[in-house]
Each structure stands twice: as structure tokens, then as C-alpha cells.
C-alpha positions in Angstrom: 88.5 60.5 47.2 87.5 64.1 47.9 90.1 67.0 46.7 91.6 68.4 50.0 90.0 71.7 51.1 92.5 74.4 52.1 90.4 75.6 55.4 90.9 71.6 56.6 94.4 71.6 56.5 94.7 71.0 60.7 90.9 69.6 61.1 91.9 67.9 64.6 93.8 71.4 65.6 92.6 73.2 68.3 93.2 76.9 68.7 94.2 77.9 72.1 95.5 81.7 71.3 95.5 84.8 70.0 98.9 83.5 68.2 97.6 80.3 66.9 94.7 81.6 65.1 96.9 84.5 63.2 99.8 81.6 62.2 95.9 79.5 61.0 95.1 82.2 59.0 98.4 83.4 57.7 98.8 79.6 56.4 95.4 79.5 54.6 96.1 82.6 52.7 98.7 80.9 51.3 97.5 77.6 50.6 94.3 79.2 49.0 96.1 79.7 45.1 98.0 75.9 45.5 95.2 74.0 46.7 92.7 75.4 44.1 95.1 74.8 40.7 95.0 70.7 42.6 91.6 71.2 42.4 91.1 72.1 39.1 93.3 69.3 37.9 91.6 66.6 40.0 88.5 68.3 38.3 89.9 67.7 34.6 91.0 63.5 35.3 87.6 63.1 36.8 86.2 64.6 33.5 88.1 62.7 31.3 87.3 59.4 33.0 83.4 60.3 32.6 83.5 60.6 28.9 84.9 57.4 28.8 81.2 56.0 29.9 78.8 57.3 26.6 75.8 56.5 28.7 76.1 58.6 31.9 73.7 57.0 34.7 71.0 58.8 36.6 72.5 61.3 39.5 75.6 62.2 38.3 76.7 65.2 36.8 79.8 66.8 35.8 81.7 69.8 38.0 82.0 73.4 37.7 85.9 72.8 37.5 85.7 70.0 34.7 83.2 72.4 32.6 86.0 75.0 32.9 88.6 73.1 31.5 86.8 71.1 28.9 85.3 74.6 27.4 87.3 73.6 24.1 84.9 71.3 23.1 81.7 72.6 22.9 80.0 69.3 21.3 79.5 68.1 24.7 77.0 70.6 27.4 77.5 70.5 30.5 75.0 69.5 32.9 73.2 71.8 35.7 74.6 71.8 38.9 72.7 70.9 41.8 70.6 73.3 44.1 72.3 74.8 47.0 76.0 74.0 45.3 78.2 76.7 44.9 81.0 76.6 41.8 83.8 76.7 43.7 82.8 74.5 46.8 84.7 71.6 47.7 82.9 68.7 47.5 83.1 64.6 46.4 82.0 64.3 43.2 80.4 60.4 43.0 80.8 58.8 39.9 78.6 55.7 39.4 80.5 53.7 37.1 81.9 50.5 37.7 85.8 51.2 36.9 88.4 48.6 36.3 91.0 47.6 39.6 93.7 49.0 37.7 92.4 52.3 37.2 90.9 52.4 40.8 94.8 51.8 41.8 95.8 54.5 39.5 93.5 56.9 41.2 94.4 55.6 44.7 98.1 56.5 43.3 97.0 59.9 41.5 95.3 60.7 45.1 98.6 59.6 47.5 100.8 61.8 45.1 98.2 64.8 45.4 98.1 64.6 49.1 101.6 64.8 49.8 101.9 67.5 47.5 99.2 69.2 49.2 101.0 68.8 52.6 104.2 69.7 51.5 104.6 73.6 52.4 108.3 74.4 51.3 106.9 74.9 47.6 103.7 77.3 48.8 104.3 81.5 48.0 104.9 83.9 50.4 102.0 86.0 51.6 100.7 88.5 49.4 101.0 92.1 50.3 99.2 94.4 47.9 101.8 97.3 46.9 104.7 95.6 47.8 107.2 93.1 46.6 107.1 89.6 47.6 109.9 90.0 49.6 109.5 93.8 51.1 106.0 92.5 52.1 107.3 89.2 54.2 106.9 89.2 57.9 107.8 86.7 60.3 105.5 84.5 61.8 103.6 85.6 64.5 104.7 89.0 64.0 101.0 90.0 63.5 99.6 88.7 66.7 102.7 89.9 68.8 102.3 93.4 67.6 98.4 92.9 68.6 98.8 91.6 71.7 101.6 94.5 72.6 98.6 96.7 72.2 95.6 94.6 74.0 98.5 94.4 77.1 97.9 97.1 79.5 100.8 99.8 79.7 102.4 99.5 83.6 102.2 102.7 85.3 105.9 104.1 85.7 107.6 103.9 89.0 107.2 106.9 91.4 110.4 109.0 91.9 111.7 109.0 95.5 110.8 112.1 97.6 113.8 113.5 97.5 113.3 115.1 101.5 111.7 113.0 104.1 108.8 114.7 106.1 109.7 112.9 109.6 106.9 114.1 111.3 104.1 115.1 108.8 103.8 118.6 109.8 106.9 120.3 107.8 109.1 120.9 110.6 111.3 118.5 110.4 112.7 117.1 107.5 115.7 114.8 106.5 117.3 114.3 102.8 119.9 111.5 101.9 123.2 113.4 100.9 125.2 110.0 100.7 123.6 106.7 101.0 125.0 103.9 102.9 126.3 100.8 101.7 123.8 98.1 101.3 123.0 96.0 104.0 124.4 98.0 107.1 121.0 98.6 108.6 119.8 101.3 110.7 120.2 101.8 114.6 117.4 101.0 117.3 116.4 102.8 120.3 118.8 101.7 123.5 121.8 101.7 121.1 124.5 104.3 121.5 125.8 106.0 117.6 128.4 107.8 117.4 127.6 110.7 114.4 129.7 113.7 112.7 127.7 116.6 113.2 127.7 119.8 111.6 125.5 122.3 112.9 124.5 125.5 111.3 121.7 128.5 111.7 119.4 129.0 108.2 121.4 132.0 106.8 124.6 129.6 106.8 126.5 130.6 110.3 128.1 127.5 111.8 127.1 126.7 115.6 128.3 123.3 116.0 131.2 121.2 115.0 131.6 117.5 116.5 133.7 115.2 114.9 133.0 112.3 117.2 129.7 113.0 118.9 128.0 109.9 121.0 124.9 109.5 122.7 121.8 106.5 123.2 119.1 106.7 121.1 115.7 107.3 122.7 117.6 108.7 125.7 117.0 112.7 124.9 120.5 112.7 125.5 120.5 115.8 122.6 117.9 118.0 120.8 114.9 115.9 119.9 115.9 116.9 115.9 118.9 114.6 116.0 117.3 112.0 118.4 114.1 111.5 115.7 116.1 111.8 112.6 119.3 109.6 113.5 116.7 106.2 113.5 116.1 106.9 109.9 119.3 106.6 108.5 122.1 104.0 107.9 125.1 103.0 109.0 127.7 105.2 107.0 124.6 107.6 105.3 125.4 111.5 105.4 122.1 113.2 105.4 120.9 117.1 105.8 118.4 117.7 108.6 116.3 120.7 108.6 114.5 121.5 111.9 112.2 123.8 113.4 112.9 126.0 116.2 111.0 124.0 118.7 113.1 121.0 118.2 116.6 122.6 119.1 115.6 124.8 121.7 112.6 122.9 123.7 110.1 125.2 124.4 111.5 128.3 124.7 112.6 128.2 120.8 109.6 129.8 119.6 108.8 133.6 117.7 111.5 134.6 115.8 114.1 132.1 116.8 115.6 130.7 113.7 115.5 126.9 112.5 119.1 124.9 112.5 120.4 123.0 109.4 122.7 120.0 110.3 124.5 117.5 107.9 124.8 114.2 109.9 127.6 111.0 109.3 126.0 107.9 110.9 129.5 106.4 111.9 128.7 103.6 114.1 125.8 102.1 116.0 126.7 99.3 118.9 124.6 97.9 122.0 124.2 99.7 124.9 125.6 99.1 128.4 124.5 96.3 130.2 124.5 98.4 133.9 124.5 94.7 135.8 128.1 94.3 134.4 129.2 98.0 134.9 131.7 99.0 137.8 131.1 101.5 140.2 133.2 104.4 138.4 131.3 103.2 135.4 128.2 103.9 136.6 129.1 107.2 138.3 130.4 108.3 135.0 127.0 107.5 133.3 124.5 108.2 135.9 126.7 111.6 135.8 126.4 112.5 132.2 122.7 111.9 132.6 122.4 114.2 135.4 124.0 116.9 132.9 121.8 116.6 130.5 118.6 116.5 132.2 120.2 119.9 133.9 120.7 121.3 130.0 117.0 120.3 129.3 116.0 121.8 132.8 117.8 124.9 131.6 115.8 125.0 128.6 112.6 124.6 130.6 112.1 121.2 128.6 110.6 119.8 132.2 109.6 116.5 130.8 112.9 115.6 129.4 114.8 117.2 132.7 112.9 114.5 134.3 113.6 111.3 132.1 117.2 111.9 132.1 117.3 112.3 136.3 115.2 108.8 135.8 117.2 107.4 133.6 120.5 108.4 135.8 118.4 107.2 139.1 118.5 103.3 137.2 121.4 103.7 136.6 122.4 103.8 140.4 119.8 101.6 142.0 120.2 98.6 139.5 121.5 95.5 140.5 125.5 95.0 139.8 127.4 91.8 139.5 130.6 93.4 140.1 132.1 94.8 143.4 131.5 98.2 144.1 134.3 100.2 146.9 132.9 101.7 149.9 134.3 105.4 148.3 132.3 104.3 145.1 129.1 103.8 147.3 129.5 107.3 148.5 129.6 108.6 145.5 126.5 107.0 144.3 124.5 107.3 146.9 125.5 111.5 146.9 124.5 111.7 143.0 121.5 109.9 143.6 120.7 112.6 145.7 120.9 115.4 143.6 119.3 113.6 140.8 116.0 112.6 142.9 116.5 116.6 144.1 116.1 117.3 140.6 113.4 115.4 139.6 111.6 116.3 142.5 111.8 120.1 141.0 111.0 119.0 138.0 107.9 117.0 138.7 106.9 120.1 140.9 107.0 122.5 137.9 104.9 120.0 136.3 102.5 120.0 139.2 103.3 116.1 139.7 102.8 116.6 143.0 102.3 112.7 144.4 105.5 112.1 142.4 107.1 115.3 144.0 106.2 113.5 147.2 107.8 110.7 146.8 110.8 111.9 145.5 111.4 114.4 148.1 110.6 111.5 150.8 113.1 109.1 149.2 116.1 112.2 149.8 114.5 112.6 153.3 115.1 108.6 154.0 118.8 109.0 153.3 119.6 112.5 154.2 116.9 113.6 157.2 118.6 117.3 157.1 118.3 117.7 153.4 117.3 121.5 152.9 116.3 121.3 149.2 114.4 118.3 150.3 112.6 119.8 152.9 112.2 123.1 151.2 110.7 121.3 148.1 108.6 118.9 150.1 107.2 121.8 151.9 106.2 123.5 148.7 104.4 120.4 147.3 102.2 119.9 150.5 101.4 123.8 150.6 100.3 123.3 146.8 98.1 120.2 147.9 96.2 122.9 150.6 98.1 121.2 153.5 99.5 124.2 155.4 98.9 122.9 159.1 102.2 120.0 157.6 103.9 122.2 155.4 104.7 124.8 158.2 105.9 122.8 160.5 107.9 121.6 157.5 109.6 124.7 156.6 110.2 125.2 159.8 112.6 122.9 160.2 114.2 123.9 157.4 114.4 127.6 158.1 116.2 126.3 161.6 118.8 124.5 159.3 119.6 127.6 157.7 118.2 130.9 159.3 119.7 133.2 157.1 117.7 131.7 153.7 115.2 134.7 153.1 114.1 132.0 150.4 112.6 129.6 153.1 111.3 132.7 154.9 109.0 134.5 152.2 107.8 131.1 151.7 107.3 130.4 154.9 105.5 133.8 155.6 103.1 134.0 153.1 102.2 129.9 154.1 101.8 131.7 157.9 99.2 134.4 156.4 97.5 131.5 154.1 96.6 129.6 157.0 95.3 132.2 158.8 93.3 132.8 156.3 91.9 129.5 155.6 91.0 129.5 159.4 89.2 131.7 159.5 87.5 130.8 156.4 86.6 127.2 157.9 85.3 129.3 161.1 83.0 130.9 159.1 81.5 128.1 157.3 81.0 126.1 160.8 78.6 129.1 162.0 77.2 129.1 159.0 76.4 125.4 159.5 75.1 125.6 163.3 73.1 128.2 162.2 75.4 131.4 163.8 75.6 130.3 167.1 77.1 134.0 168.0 73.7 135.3 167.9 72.2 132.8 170.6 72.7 134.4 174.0 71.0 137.3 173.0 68.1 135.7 172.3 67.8 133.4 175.6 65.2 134.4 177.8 65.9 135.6 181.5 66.1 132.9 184.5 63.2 133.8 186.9 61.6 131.8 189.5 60.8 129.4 187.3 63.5 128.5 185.2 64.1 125.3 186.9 66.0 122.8 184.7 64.3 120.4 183.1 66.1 117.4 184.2 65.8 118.2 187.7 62.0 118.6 188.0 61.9 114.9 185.7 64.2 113.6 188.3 62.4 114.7 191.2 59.2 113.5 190.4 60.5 110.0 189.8 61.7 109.8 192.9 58.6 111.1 194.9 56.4 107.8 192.9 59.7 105.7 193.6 58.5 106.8 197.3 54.6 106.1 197.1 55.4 102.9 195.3 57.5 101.6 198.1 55.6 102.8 201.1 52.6 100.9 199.5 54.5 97.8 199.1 55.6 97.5 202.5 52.1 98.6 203.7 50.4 95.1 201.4 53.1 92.8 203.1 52.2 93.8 207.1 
């Protein structure tokens, strides 16, 4: 039987990693000084056996291991190895002689014995580390290949730190920064909802503006400065954040130049529905169509005319939107009176917007409840004079002026409408000479009526009627 070779320890073992092939190799390096003292001994009993047989037969030839051991007796040469057959190769030496069944067994035994010495890796050394004790130079299994696959394993990029301020709109303006966090889960409000915040309100140099303690508004509404209606969406339920904002989104339009930015730190109390105006009462709605009203007048005041205008819409829906509940007769008043002024409003609005269809409308829609409504009649005056129709505006602000004479309001407008009419008149007079080819000028060059300037007509008409003549006389003539 051939000696077992220290690189076929695991022949049917298959190497699937990195891991597996270190532990292989760490393995055979300490098999290697084990398995080649077994080899030299199997070398030495093969040896001896030989000599036993004085007449070796053809083709066999001692090893390079039993020519090692046996060097003591130098009566004996040993014979050439083979071609191609290196010393310290494991191979099966064949021995051609015709042994006994006893020693065969023996072998089979010496062989059994061998193996199971061979396999038997509790006795083997530790691995060998050059300049280092046996037991300085130890290392785990596998330690090798973990410590090279740490470095074949890419590195993961670090996390990004969070941007500590919040650049709401992208241009630098306006910016928000989490001060307290709120607690997990509570979510952030949607549009339609109504918050109620704790607002602190300051200039940039530090003076305080504002204090609310309990401040409450709908979200999406404009029912306050666009800074806290863009920034409040962002944040949680129970966060305290600072909000730094530009000039232009505290004051509307007219924050501009040297107006300075404000600086507010903002408690997100609560966030609940909105109302649902089908189940709201009459005083209800007159309360919210009301505080609507007020702030589109703030944004009107700020000449923020697009905003003026949502909030008198918004309070307008309010009014006209179907109601489950039972409204009073007194409560119908009131409604119909602050929807009113709000479409009054929005009618100014939409005029200094130069919405002049919507304008239009709005103004007719006071007319239809209110015939006598001077702002209505004043305003729709104003819209139809913009639109070039001064032969309807007149009349218009006419009627108005008779409502009330002494408004020198109605009457510069309704002056300088007077003098633009005249002047478009005459403008439209010119242009239809122009077209007929300045018919002033005509008369002059008619010639004079003499003898005979007989009309046209009546010389055609007289001449038909002379062959009307012949043509019947000749008739009557052929039938006698």
C-alpha cells in the first residue's frame, strides 16, 4: 500500500472559499514534518523485507528513503533511481516477490496502524513561525483569511451629517432649523388642517415683535405671513424649530430695500381637521367667513392682492356652501351682508389685478342682491371703462353719482370718462372719413346743374315707357 501523501489528506474536499483554502494550507504545513518521519519508516520495513530475497528480480529497485536509512551498511549499493523520479516523491514502491500470508497480514496491520496515526491530528505541532516561540507564534484558525478578507471588503462610505438648517425654498431666504425634535411617531400636519403654534417673533438685531402663546390658523389658507404658512408643514407635532425669513415673506410685497428679515422660534402644539362647513351653524359660519374677511383685508393692506383675494374666496364658501343645520332668519342677514362686502372686496382686488371678467362678475353678483350698491356700481363702472366701454360705464356712474351726489370720487371719474369718450368719438369719426374716402371734400367738387343735368333714372324711365307705347299701339294694330 502506498505511504499517505500529506497534500492528499482531504482528496474528495472541495474548496469553496477564501477561508477553506487558508485552514487547507495551514493544515499541510503542519502535517508536512509528521507525515515525512511515516515515510521514512515505511521506507526502512520495505528495505528490510527486500534483503530478505538475495536474488532481486528485474524492475525493482530500492527507495531514496530506504538508501537513507540503510547508509550503515555500505556492503550493499543502492540501485539508480528511475528517470523523471524525484527523492522525496511519494510514490508505491512495487516489490515483486511472492511474500508469505502472514507477512502480507502483518503489512495490512503495519499499514491500518500507520493510517490512523496519519489521521489522527491531536499529536501534529503547532505551526511554525520563524522568530517566535511556538506558542507566541499560534493564531487561531482562520484568523489569516479573516484578516484578508477585512482588507479585499470594501470600506462603507460614512453616513452624511444632517444639514443642520433646512433651505425650504432653495434660494436662501427661508430657512428652518430643528431646536427640539418631536417625539417619534406624531407626524406632521397637512394642508386644510388647523395648528395651533407658540410663536415668538423677533427682528434680526434681537427686538421682539410678536408674542402668541396660543396662535391658530389652517394651513394652506394664507391665514398668516407666507413664512409661517410654508415652514409649519415641515415640522412635528411637539418640534420647536427657528425660522429665518426674508423680508418678502413677512411683509408681502411691500417688504423689500432695507426692510429687515424676522427670526421666529415656533412650538407645533397641536394639528386637528378642519371644519366640516355642511355641519357648521349660522353663527359658526359668520364667525369664520368673518375672520377670513379680516385677513384678506390685512393682506389687501399689505398690497399682497393675490392673497386679499383667496381669503375673500375662501370666506365667500364659506357662506354659499350647503348646511345641514338650520340657519335663523337674523343669521341669514348676516350672511348675506358679509357676503357682500367680501365679493366687494374681491371685486377690488381682482380690479387691481386687472381681472377684469372676474371683476365683472363679482360686481354683478352684489348688483343681483343689492341693485343700489354704490361700491358695486362704482367698481363695475371702473372695470367696463378699463375694457374701452365708455358709452355703458357712463351711464353706470351715473347712477351712482345720483345715489350719492356729493361723492367728488364718482365725479372725477365720471368726468374724465365724459372727456374720454369724446375723445374716442371723434377719433372713430375720423377713421370713417378716412374710410369713405373724406366725404367732406365732395360738394366742392360736384359739377353745376345746367339744362342738362337731368337724372339719370328719369331719362331710363322715360324711354321705357315711350317703347312700352310703340309696342302696344302695334299690338293692337296686328289684331284689327
Amino acid at each position: 500500500m502506498a505511504p499517505t501523501s500529506p497534500l492528499c489528506l482531504q482528496p474528495k474536499e472541495e474548496v469553496g472559499s477564501t477561508l477553506d483554502a487558508v485552514q487547507l494550507l495551514a493544515r499541510v504545513t503542519h502535517l508536512l514534518p509528521k507525515s515525512r518521519e511515516n515515510y521514512l519508516s515505511r521506507c526502512v520495513d520495505l528495505e528490510c523485507l527486500r534483503r530478505e530475497d538475495t536474488s532481486p528480480k528485474e524492475g525493482q529497485f530500492p527507495s531514496p528513503s530506504s538508501m537513507a536509512s540503510c547508509a550503515e551498511e555500505p556492503s550493499e549499493p543502492a540501485a539508480p533511481l528511475p528517470a523523471g523520479v524525484h527523492p522525496l516523491e511519494d510514490f508505491e514502491v512495487l516489490d515483486g516477490v511472492e511474500d508469505a500470508d502472514a507477512e502480507e497480514e502483518e503489512e495490512d496491520e503495519e499499514d491500518d496502524e500507520e493510517e490512523e496515526d496519519d489521521d489522527d491530528l491531536s499529536e501534529l505541532p503547532p505551526l511554525e513561525d520563524m522568530g517566535q516561540s511556538p506558542a507566541e507564534g499560534a493564531e487561531q484558525p482562520g484568523a489569516l483569511a479573516r484578516e484578508f478578507l477585512v482588507s479585499v471588503e470594501p470600506t462603507p462610505a460614512p453616513a452624511p451629517a444632517p444639514e443642520e438648517w433646512l433651505d425650504i425654498l432653495g434660494n436662501g431666504l427661508l430657512r428652518k432649523k430643528t431646536l427640539v425634535p418631536g417625539p417619534p411617531g406624531s407626524g406632521r400636519p397637512t394642508k386644510g388642517q388647523v395648528v395651533t403654534v407658540q410663536l415668538q417673533m423677533s427682528l434680526e438685531n434681537g427686538t421682539r415683535v410678536q408674542e402668541e402663546p396660543e396662535l391658530s390658523f389652517t394651513l394652506g389658507d394664507c391665514d398668516v405671513i407666507q413664512a409661517l404658512d410654508l415652514s409649519v408643514p415641515l415640522m412635528d407635532v411637539g418640534e420647536t424649530a427657528m425660522v429665518t425669513a426674508d423680508a418678502k415673506y413677512c411683509y408681502g410685497p411691500q417688504g423689500s430695500g432695507d426692510a429687515p428679515g424676522l427670526v421666529a422660534v415656533v412650538t407645533l402644539k397641536t394639528a386637528v381637521d378642519g371644519p366640516n362647513l355642511e355641519l357648521l351653524t349660522g353663527q359658526e359660519r359668520v364667525a369664520l367667513a368673518n375672520r377670513k374677511r379680516e385677513c384678506g383685508n390685512a393682506h389687501y393692506q399689505r398690497a399682497d392682492f393675490v392673497l386679499a383675494a383667496n381669503s375673500y374666496d375662501l370666506a365667500i364658501k364659506a357662506i354659499t356652501s350647503s348646511a345641514k343645520v338650520d340657519v335663523t332668519f337674523e343669521e341669514e342677514e348676516q350672511l348675506l351682508q358679509l357676503k357682500v362686502k367680501c365679493l366687494n372686496n374681491l371685486a377690488a382686488s381682482q380690479l387691481k389685478l386687472d381681472h377684469y371678467r372676474a371683476a365683472l362678475r363679482s360686481c354683478s353678483l352684489v348688483l343681483e342682491h343689492q341693485p343700489d350698491n354704490i361700491k358695486a356700481l362704482f367698481r363695475k363702472g371702473k372695470v367696463l371703462a378699463q375694457q374701452g366701454e365708455y358709452s355703458e360705464a357712463i351711464p353706470i356712474l351715473r347712477a351712482a353719482l345720483r345715489l350719492e351726489p356729493s361723492n367728488k370720487t364718482i365725479h372725477a371719474e365720471l368726468s374724465k370718462l365724459v372727456k374720454k369718450h369724446a375723445a374716442q368719438r371723434s377719433t372713430e369719426t375720423a377713421l370713417y372719413r378716412k374710410m369713405l374716402g373724406n366725404p367732406s371734400r365732395l360738394p366742392a367738387k360736384c359739377p353745376s346743374k345746367g339744362a342738362w343735368s337731368i337724372p339719370w333714372k328719369w331719362l331710363f324711365g322715360a324711354t321705357a315707357v315711350a317703347l312700352g307705347g310703340v309696342a302696344l299701339s302695334v299690338v293692337i294694330a296686328a289684331r284689327n
